[in-house]
C-alpha positions as CSV (number, residue, x, y, z in Angstrom):
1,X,138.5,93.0,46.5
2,X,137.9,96.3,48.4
3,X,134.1,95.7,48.3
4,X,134.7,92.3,49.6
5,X,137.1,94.1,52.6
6,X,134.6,96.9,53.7
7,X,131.6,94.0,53.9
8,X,133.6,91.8,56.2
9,X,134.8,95.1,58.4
10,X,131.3,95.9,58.2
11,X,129.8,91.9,59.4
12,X,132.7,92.4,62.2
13,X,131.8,95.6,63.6
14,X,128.5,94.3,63.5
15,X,129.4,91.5,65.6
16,X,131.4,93.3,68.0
17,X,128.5,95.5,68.7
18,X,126.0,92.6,69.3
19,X,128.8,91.0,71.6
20,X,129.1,94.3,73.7
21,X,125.1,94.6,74.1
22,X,125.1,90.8,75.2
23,X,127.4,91.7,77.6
24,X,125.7,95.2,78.7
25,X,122.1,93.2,78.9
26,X,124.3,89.8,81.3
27,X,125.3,93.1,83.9
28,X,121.5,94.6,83.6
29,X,119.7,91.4,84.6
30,X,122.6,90.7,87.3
31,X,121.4,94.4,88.9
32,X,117.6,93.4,88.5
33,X,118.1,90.3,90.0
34,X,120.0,91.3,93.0
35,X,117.2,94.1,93.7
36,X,113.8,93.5,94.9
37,X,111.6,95.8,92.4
38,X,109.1,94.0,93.5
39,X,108.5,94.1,97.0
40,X,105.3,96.4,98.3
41,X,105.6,99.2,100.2
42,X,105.1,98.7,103.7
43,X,100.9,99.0,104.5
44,X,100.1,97.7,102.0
45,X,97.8,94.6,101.8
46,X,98.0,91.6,98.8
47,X,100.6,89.3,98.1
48,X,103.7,90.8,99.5
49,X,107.0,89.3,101.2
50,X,106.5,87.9,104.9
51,X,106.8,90.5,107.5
52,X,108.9,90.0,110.5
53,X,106.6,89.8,113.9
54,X,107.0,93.2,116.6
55,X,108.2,92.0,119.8
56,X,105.1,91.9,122.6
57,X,104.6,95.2,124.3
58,X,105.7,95.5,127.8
59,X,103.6,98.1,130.4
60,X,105.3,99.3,133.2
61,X,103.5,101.3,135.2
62,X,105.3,104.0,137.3
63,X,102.6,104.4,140.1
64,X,103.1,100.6,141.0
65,X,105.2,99.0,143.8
66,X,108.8,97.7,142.3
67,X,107.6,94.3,143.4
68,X,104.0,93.9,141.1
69,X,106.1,95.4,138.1
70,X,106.9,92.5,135.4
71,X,110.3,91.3,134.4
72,X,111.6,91.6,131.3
């Protein structure tokens, strides 16, 4: 009987442990998939994740007559 007790603490601890990992490894993939690990560092060329377009550049000249000088 006592042989009989310590295997069935020993099959529930056991299960209680993989339960815990299950959950630990649920929360792990959760982090990974809410973070980007894989997006390249910026200068890079290859596949990478679209790149939002710069706005156009705008030259004002100081020298120029307020009139010639383009609007914004």
């Amino acid at each position: 009987m006592n042989a009989f007790l310590t295997a069935t603490a020993f099959v529930v601890l056991i299960a209680a442990a993989a339960y815990v990992i299950h959950r630990l490894n649920l929360q792990h993939a959760d982090r990974i998939g809410a973070y980007r690990y894989s997006t390249p560092r910026p200068g890079r060329r290859g596949r990478c994740a679209p790149q939002p377009h710069l706005a156009p550049r705008v030259i004002i000249r100081t020298g120029a007559p307020p009139a010639t000088r383009p609007r914004l």
